[in-house]
N, CA, C and O atoms as a DFTB+ gen file, in Angstrom:
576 C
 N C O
     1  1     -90.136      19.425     107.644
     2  2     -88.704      19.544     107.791
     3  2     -88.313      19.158     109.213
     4  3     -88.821      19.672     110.209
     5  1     -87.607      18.449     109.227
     6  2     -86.812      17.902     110.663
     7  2     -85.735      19.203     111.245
     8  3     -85.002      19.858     110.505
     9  1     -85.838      19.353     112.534
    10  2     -85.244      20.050     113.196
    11  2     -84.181      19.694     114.151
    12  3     -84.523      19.377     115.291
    13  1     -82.847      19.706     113.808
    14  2     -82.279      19.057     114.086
    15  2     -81.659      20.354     115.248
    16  3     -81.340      21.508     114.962
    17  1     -81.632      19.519     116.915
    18  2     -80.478      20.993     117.940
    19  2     -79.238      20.714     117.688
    20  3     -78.953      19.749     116.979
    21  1     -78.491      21.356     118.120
    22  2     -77.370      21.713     118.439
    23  2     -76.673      19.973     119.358
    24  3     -75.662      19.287     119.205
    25  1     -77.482      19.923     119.965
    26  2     -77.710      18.846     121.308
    27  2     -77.691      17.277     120.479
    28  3     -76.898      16.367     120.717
    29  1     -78.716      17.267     119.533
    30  2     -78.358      15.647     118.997
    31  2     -77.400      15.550     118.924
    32  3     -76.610      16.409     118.531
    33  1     -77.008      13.758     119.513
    34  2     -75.606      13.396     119.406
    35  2     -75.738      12.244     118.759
    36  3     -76.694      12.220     117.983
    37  1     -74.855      10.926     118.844
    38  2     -75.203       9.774     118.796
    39  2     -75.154       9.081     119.906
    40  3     -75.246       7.854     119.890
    41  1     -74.976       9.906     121.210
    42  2     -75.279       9.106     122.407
    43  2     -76.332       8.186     122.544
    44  3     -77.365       8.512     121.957
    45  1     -76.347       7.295     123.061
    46  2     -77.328       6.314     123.093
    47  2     -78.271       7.092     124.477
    48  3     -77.957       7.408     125.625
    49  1     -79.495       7.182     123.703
    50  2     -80.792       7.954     125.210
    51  2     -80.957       7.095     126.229
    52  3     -80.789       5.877     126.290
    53  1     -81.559       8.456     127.588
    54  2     -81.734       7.387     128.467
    55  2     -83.158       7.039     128.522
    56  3     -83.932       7.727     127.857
    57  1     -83.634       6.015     129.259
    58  2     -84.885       5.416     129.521
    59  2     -86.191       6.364     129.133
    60  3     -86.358       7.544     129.438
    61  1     -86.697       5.863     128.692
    62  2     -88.170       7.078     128.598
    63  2     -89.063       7.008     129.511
    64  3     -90.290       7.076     129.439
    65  1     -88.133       6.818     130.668
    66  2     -89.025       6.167     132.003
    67  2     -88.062       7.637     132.722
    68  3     -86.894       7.549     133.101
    69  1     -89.031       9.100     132.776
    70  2     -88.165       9.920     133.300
    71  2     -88.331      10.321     134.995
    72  3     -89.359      10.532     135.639
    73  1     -87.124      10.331     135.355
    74  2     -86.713      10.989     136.828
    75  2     -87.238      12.381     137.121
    76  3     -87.333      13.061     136.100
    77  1     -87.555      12.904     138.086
    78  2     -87.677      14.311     138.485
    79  2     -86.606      15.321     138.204
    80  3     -85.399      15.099     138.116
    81  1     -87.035      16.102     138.116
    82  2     -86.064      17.067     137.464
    83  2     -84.652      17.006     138.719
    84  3     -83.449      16.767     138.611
    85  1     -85.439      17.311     139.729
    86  2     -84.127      17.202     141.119
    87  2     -83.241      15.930     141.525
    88  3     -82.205      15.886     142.189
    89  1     -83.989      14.896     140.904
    90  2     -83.284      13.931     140.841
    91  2     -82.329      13.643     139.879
    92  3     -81.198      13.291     140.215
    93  1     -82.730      13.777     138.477
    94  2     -81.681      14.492     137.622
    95  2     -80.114      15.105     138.044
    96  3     -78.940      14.738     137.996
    97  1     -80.800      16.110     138.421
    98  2     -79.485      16.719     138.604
    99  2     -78.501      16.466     139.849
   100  3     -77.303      16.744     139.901
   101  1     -79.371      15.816     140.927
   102  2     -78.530      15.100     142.078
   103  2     -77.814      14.033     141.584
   104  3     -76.714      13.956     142.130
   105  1     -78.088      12.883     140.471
   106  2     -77.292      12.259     139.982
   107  2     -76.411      12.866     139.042
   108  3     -75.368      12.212     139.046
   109  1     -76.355      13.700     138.335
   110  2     -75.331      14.428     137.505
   111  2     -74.485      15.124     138.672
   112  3     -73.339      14.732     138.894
   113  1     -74.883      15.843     139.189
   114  2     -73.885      16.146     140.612
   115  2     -72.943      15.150     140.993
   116  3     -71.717      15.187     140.883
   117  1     -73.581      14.367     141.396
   118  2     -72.469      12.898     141.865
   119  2     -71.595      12.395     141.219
   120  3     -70.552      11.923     141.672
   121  1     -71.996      12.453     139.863
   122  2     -71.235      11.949     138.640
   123  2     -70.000      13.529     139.046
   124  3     -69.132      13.058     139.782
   125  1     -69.789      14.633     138.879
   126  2     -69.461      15.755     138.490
   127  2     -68.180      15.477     139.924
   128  3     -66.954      15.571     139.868
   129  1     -69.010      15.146     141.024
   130  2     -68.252      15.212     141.991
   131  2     -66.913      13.917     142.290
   132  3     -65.936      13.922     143.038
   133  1     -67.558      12.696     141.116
   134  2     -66.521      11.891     141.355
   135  2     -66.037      12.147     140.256
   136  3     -64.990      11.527     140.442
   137  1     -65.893      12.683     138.926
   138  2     -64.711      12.832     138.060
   139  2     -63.787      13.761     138.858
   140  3     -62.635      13.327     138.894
   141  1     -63.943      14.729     139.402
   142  2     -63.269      16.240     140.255
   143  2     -62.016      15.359     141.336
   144  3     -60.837      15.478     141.669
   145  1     -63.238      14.418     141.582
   146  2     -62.096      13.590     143.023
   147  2     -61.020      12.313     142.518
   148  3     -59.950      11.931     142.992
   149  1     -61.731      11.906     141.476
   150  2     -60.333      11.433     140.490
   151  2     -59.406      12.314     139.898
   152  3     -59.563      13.002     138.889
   153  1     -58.170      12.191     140.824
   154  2     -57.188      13.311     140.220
   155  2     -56.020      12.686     139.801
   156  3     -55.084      13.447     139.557
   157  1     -55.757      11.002     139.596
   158  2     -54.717      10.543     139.131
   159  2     -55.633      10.194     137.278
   160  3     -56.724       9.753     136.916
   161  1     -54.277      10.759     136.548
   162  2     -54.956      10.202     135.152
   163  2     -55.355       8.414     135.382
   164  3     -56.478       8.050     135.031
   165  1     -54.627       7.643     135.824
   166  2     -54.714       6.316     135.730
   167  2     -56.395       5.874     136.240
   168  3     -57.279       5.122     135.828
   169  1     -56.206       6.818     137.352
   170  2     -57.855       6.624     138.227
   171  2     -58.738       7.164     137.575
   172  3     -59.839       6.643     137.758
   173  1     -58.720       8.435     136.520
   174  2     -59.946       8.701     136.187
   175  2     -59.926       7.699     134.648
   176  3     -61.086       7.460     134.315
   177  1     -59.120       7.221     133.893
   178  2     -59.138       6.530     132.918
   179  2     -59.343       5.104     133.216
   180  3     -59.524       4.312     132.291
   181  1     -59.325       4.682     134.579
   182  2     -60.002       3.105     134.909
   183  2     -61.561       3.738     134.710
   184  3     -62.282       3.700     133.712
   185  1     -61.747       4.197     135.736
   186  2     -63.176       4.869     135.906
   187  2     -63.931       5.054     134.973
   188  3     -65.146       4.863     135.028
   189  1     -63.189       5.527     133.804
   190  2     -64.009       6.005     132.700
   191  2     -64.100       4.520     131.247
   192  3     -64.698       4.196     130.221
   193  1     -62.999       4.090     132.213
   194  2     -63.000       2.519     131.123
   195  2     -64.140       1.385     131.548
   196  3     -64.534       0.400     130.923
   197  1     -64.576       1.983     133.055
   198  2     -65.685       0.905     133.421
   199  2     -67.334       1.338     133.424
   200  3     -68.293       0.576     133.547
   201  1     -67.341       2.767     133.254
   202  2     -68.628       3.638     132.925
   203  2     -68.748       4.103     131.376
   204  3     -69.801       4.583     130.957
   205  1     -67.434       3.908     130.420
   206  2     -67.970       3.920     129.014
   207  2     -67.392       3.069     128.311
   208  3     -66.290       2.666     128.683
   209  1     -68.141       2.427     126.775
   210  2     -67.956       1.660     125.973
   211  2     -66.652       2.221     125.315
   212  3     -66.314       3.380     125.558
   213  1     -65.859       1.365     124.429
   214  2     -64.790       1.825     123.845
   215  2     -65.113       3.011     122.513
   216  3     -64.494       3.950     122.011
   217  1     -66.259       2.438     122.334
   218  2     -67.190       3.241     121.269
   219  2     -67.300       4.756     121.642
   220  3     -66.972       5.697     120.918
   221  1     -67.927       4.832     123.156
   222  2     -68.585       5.832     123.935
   223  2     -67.052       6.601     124.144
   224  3     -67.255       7.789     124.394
   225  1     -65.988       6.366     124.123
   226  2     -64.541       7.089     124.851
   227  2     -64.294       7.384     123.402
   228  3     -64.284       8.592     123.168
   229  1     -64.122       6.717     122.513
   230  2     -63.744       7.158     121.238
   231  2     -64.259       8.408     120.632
   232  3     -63.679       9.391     120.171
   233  1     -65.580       8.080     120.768
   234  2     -66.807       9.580     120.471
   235  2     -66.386      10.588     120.834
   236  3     -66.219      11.600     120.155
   237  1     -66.138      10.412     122.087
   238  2     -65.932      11.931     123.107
   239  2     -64.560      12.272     122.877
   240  3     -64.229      13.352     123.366
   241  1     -63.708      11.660     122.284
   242  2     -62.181      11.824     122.403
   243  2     -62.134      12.457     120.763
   244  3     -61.286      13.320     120.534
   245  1     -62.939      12.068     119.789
   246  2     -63.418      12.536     118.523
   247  2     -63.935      14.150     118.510
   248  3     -63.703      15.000     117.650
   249  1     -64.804      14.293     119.901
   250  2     -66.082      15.500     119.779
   251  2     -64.298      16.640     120.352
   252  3     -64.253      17.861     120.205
   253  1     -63.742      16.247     120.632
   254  2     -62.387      17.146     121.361
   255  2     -61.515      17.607     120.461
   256  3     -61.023      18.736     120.458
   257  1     -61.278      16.572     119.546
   258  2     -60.375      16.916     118.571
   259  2     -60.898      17.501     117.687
   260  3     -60.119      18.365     117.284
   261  1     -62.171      17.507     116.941
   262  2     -62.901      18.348     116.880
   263  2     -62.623      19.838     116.799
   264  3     -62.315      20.525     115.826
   265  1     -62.814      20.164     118.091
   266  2     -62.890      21.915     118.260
   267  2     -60.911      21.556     118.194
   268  3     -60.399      22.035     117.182
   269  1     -60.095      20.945     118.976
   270  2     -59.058      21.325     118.636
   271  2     -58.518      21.617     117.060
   272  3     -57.658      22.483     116.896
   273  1     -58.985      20.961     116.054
   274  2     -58.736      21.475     114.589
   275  2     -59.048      22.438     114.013
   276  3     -58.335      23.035     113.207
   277  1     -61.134      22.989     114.624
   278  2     -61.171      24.018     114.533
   279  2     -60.440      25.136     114.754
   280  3     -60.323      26.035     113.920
   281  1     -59.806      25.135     116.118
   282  2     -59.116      25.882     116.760
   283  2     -57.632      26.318     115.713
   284  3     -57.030      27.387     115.605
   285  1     -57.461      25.268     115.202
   286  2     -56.003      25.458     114.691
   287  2     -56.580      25.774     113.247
   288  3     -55.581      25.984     112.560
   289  1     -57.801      25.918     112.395
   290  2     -58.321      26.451     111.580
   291  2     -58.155      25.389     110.305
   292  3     -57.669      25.631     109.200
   293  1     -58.658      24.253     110.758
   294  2     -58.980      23.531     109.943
   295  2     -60.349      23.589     108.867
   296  3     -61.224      24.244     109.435
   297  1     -60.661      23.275     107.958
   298  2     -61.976      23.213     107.289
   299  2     -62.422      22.065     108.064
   300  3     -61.743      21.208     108.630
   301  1     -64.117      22.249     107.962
   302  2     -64.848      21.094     108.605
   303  2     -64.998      19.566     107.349
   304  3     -65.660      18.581     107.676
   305  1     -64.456      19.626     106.322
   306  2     -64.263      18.858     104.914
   307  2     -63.086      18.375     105.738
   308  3     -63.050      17.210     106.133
   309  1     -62.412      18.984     105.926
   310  2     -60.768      18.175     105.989
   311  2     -61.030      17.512     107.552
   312  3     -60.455      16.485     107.912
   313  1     -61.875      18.178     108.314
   314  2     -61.482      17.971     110.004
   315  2     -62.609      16.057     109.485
   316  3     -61.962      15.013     109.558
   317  1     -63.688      16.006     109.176
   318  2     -64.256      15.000     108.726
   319  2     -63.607      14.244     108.078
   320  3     -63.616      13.139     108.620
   321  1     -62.911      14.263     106.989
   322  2     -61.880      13.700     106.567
   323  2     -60.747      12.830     107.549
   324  3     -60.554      11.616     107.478
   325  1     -60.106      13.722     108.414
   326  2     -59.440      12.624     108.908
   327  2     -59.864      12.260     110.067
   328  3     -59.198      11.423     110.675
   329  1     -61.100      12.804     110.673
   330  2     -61.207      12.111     111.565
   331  2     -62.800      10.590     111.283
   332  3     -63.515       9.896     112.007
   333  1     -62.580      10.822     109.789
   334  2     -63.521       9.380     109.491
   335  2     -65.157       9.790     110.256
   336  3     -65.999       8.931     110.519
   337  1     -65.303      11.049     110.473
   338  2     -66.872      11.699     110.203
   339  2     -67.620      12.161     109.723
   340  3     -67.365      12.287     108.525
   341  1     -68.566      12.559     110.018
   342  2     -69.726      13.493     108.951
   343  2     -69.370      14.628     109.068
   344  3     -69.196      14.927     110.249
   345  1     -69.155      15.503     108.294
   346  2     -69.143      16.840     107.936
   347  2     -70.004      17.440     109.194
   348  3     -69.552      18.235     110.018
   349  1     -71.910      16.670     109.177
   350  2     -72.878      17.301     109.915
   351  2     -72.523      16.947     111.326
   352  3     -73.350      17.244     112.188
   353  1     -71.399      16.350     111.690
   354  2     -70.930      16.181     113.032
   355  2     -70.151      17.394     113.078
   356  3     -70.388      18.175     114.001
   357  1     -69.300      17.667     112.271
   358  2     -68.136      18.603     112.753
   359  2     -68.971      19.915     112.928
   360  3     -68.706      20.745     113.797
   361  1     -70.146      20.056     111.908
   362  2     -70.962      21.166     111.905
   363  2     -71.471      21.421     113.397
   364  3     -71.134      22.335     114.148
   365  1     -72.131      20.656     113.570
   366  2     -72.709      20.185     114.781
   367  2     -71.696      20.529     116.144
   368  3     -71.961      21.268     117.092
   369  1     -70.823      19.969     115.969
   370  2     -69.801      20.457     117.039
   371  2     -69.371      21.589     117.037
   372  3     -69.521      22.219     118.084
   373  1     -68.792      22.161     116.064
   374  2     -68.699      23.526     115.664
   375  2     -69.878      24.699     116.373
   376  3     -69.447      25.719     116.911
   377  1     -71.022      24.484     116.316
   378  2     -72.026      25.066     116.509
   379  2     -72.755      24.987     118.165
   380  3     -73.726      25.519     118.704
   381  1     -71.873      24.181     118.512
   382  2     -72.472      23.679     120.337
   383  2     -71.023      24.544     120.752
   384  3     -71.056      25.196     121.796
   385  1     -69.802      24.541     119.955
   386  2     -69.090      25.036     120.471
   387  2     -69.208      26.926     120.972
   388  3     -68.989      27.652     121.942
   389  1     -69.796      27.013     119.281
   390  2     -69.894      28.691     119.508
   391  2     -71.130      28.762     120.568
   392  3     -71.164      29.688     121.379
   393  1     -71.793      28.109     120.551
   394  2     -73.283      28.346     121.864
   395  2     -72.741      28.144     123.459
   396  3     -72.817      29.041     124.298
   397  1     -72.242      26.945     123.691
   398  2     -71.708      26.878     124.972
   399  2     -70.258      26.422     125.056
   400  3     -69.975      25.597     125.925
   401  1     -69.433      26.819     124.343
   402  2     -67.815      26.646     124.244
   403  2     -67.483      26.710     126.060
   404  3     -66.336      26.296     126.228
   405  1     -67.953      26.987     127.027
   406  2     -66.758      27.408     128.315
   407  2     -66.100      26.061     128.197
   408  3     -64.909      26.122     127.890
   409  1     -66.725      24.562     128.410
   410  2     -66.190      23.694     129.060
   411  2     -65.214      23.317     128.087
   412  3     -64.075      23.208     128.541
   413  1     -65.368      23.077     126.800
   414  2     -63.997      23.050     125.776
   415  2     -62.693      24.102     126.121
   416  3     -61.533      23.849     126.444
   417  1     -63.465      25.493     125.891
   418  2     -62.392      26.319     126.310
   419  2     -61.123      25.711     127.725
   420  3     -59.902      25.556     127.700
   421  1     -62.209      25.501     128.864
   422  2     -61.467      24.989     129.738
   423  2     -60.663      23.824     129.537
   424  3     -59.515      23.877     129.980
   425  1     -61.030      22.796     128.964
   426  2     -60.275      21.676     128.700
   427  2     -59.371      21.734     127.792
   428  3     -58.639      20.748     127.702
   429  1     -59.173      22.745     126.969
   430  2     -58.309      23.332     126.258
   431  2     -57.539      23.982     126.712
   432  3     -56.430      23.745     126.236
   433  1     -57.545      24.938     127.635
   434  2     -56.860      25.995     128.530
   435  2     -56.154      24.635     129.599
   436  3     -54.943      24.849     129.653
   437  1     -56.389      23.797     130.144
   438  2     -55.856      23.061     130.783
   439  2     -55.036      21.510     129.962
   440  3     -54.299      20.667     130.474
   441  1     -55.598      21.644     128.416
   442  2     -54.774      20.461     127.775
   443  2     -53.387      21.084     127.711
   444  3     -52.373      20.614     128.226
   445  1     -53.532      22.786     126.647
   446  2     -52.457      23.315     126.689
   447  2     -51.259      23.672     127.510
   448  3     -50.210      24.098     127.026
   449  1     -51.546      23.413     129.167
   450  2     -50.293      23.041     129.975
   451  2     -50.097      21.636     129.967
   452  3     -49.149      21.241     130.646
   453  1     -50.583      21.020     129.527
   454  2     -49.510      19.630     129.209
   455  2     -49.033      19.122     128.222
   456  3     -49.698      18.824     127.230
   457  1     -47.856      18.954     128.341
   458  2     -47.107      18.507     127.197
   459  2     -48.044      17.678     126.531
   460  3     -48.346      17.977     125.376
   461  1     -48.459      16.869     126.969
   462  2     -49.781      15.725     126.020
   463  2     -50.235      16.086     125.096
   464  3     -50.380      15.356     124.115
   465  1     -50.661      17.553     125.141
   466  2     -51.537      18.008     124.271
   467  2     -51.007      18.659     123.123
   468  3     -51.668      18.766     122.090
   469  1     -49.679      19.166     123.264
   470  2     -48.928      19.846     121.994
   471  2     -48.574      17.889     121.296
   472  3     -48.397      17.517     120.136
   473  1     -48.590      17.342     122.173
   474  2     -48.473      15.975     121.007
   475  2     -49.748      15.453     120.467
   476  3     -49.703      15.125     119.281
   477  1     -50.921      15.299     121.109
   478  2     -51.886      15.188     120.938
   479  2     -52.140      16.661     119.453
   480  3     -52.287      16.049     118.395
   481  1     -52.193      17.834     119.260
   482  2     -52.255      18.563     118.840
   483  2     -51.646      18.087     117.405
   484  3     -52.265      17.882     116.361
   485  1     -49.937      17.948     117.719
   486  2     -49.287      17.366     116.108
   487  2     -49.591      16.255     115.639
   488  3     -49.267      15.700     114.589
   489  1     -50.470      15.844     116.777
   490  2     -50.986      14.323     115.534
   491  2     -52.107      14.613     115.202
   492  3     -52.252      13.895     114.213
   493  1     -52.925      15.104     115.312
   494  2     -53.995      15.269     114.662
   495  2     -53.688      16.522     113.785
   496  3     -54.312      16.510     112.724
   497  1     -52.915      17.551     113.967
   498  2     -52.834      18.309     112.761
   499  2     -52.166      17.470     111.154
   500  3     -52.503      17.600     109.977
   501  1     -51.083      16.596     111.846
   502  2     -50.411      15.787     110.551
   503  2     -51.732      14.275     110.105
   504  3     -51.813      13.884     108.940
   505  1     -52.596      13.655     111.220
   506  2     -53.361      13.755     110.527
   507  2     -54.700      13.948     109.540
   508  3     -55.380      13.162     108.879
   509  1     -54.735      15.434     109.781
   510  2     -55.489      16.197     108.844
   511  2     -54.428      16.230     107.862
   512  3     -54.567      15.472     106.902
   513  1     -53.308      17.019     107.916
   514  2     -52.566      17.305     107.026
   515  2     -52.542      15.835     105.050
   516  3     -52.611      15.706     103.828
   517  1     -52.378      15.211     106.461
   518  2     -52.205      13.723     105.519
   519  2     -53.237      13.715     104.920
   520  3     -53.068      13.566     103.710
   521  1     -54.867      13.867     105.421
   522  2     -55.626      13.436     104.575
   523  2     -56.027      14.343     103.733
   524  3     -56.895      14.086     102.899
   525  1     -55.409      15.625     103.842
   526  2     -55.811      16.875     102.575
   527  2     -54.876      16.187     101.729
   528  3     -55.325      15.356     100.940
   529  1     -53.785      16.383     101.771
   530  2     -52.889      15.434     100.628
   531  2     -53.348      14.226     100.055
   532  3     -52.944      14.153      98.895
   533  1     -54.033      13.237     100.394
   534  2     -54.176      11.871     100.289
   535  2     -55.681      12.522      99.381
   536  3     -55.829      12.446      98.161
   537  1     -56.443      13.002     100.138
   538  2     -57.704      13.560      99.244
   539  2     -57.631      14.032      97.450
   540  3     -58.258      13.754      96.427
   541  1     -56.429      14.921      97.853
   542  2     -56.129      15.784      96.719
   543  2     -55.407      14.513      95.365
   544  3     -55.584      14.640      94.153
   545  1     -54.707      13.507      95.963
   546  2     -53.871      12.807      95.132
   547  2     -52.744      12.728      94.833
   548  3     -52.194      12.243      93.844
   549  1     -52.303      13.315      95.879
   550  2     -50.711      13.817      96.017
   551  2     -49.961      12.574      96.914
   552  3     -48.808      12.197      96.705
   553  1     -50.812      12.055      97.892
   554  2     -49.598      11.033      98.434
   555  2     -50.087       9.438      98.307
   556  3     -51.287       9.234      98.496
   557  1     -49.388       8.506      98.055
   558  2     -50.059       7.021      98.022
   559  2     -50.249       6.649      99.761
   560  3     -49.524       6.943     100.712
   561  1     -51.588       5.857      99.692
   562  2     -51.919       5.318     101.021
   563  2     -51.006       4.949     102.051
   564  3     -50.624       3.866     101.606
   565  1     -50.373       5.117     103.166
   566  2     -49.604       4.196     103.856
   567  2     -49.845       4.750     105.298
   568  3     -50.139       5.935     105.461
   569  1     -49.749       4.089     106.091
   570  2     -49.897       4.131     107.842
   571  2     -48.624       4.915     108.111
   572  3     -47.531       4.662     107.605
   573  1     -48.934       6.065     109.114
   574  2     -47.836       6.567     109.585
   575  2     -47.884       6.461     110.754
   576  3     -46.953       6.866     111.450
Protein backbone atom coordinates (compact mmCIF):
# COMPACT_ATOMS: atom_id res chain seq x y z
CA UNK A 1 0.00 0.00 0.00
CA UNK A 2 1.33 3.44 -0.94
CA UNK A 3 1.53 6.03 1.66
CA UNK A 4 0.58 8.97 0.65
CA UNK A 5 1.64 12.59 3.41
CA UNK A 6 -0.18 15.21 3.90
CA UNK A 7 2.92 17.07 2.04
CA UNK A 8 2.60 15.44 -1.60
CA UNK A 9 1.80 18.05 -3.92
CA UNK A 10 2.16 18.35 -7.59
CA UNK A 11 4.99 20.65 -7.17
CA UNK A 12 7.59 19.81 -9.41
CA UNK A 13 10.83 18.33 -6.86
CA UNK A 14 13.92 19.74 -6.36
CA UNK A 15 17.25 18.20 -7.59
CA UNK A 16 18.19 14.93 -5.92
CA UNK A 17 21.44 16.53 -5.71
CA UNK A 18 20.73 17.62 -1.86
CA UNK A 19 22.03 20.86 0.02
CA UNK A 20 22.87 20.82 3.76
CA UNK A 21 20.31 21.12 5.91
CA UNK A 22 21.67 24.91 6.89
CA UNK A 23 21.88 25.72 3.60
CA UNK A 24 18.39 24.84 3.03
CA UNK A 25 17.06 26.91 5.20
CA UNK A 26 19.41 30.02 4.55
CA UNK A 27 17.95 29.94 1.11
CA UNK A 28 14.30 29.64 2.25
CA UNK A 29 15.11 32.54 4.62
CA UNK A 30 16.06 34.76 1.74
CA UNK A 31 13.24 33.75 -0.23
CA UNK A 32 10.90 34.62 3.16
CA UNK A 33 12.80 37.82 3.52
CA UNK A 34 12.21 39.09 -0.01
CA UNK A 35 8.43 38.29 -0.27
CA UNK A 36 8.10 40.43 3.45
CA UNK A 37 10.11 43.36 1.60
CA UNK A 38 7.80 43.33 -1.37
CA UNK A 39 5.07 45.37 -0.01
CA UNK A 40 3.52 46.86 -3.22
CA UNK A 41 0.92 44.18 -4.67
CA UNK A 42 2.31 45.14 -8.22
CA UNK A 43 6.00 44.29 -6.87
CA UNK A 44 5.26 41.18 -5.25
CA UNK A 45 3.03 39.95 -8.35
CA UNK A 46 6.00 40.91 -10.94
CA UNK A 47 8.22 38.93 -8.63
CA UNK A 48 6.12 36.14 -8.38
CA UNK A 49 5.36 36.27 -12.26
CA UNK A 50 9.18 35.85 -12.84
CA UNK A 51 9.89 32.99 -10.07
CA UNK A 52 6.59 30.98 -11.00
CA UNK A 53 5.06 29.30 -14.03
CA UNK A 54 1.48 30.36 -14.83
CA UNK A 55 0.74 26.74 -13.96
CA UNK A 56 2.79 27.09 -10.58
CA UNK A 57 0.52 30.63 -9.56
CA UNK A 58 -2.60 28.94 -10.62
CA UNK A 59 -1.91 25.86 -8.20
CA UNK A 60 -1.26 27.95 -5.30
CA UNK A 61 -4.11 30.39 -6.02
CA UNK A 62 -6.31 26.90 -6.32
CA UNK A 63 -4.58 25.35 -2.85
CA UNK A 64 -6.27 29.01 -1.23
CA UNK A 65 -9.48 28.81 -2.47
CA UNK A 66 -9.50 25.65 -1.32
CA UNK A 67 -9.55 26.16 2.47
CA UNK A 68 -11.54 29.39 1.60
CA UNK A 69 -14.69 27.05 0.54
CA UNK A 70 -13.92 24.89 3.21
CA UNK A 71 -14.17 27.68 5.40
CA UNK A 72 -17.51 28.79 4.06
CA UNK A 73 -18.55 24.94 4.36
CA UNK A 74 -18.46 23.70 1.18
CA UNK A 75 -18.37 19.76 0.44
CA UNK A 76 -14.99 18.62 -0.89
CA UNK A 77 -17.36 16.96 -4.14
CA UNK A 78 -18.61 20.39 -4.86
CA UNK A 79 -15.22 22.41 -3.82
CA UNK A 80 -13.52 19.79 -6.71
CA UNK A 81 -16.20 20.37 -8.83
CA UNK A 82 -15.75 23.84 -9.44
CA UNK A 83 -12.58 24.22 -8.97
CA UNK A 84 -11.81 21.42 -11.92
CA UNK A 85 -9.84 19.07 -9.14
CA UNK A 86 -9.45 15.90 -7.49
CA UNK A 87 -11.52 15.35 -4.66
CA UNK A 88 -7.86 13.70 -3.24
CA UNK A 89 -6.54 17.29 -3.62
CA UNK A 90 -9.21 18.99 -1.70
CA UNK A 91 -8.77 16.02 0.80
CA UNK A 92 -5.32 16.61 0.89
CA UNK A 93 -5.62 20.24 1.48
CA UNK A 94 -8.20 19.89 3.88
CA UNK A 95 -5.93 17.72 5.95
CA UNK A 96 -2.50 19.96 5.79
CA UNK A 97 -4.94 22.49 6.75
CA UNK A 98 -6.18 20.88 10.03
CA UNK A 99 -2.24 19.81 10.75
CA UNK A 100 -0.59 23.15 10.08
CA UNK A 101 -3.51 25.69 9.23
CA UNK A 102 -1.48 29.00 11.01
CA UNK A 103 -0.23 30.30 7.63
CA UNK A 104 -3.79 29.96 5.83
CA UNK A 105 -5.37 31.19 8.92
CA UNK A 106 -3.12 34.21 8.55
CA UNK A 107 -3.66 34.81 4.97
CA UNK A 108 -7.14 34.59 5.62
CA UNK A 109 -7.20 36.87 8.65
CA UNK A 110 -5.37 39.37 6.40
CA UNK A 111 -7.46 38.56 2.94
CA UNK A 112 -10.53 39.35 5.09
CA UNK A 113 -9.47 43.12 5.55
CA UNK A 114 -9.53 43.59 1.99
CA UNK A 115 -12.17 44.27 0.09
CA UNK A 116 -10.51 41.77 -2.61
CA UNK A 117 -11.31 39.07 -0.75
CA UNK A 118 -15.13 39.43 0.06
CA UNK A 119 -15.01 39.56 -3.96
CA UNK A 120 -12.66 36.99 -4.36
CA UNK A 121 -14.91 35.02 -1.71
CA UNK A 122 -18.40 35.68 -3.96
CA UNK A 123 -16.86 34.34 -6.84
CA UNK A 124 -15.85 31.38 -5.86
CA UNK A 125 -18.83 30.74 -3.64
CA UNK A 126 -21.22 31.46 -6.94
CA UNK A 127 -18.77 29.40 -8.56
CA UNK A 128 -19.34 26.45 -6.49
CA UNK A 129 -22.82 27.41 -6.28
CA UNK A 130 -23.09 27.11 -10.16
CA UNK A 131 -21.51 23.92 -10.34
CA UNK A 132 -23.83 22.15 -7.62
CA UNK A 133 -26.66 23.30 -9.87
CA UNK A 134 -25.05 22.47 -13.22
CA UNK A 135 -24.05 18.93 -11.53
CA UNK A 136 -27.51 18.30 -10.31
CA UNK A 137 -29.21 19.34 -13.85
CA UNK A 138 -30.87 22.21 -12.98
CA UNK A 139 -29.04 24.89 -15.05
CA UNK A 140 -27.88 24.69 -18.93
CA UNK A 141 -24.06 25.35 -19.49
CA UNK A 142 -23.17 29.04 -19.99
CA UNK A 143 -20.11 31.36 -18.87
CA UNK A 144 -20.87 33.79 -16.27
Amino acid sequence: MHHISIYDTDVPHVSRFKLKKHDEEQLIRSLDVVLTKLSKEEELSGFLSSLLSPTERLMLAKRLAIIVLLKEGFSQVDISRALHITRETVSRMQLLHEAKGEGYELALKKLDEEKSMLELKKLLINIARYSIRAAGGYVKPTIF
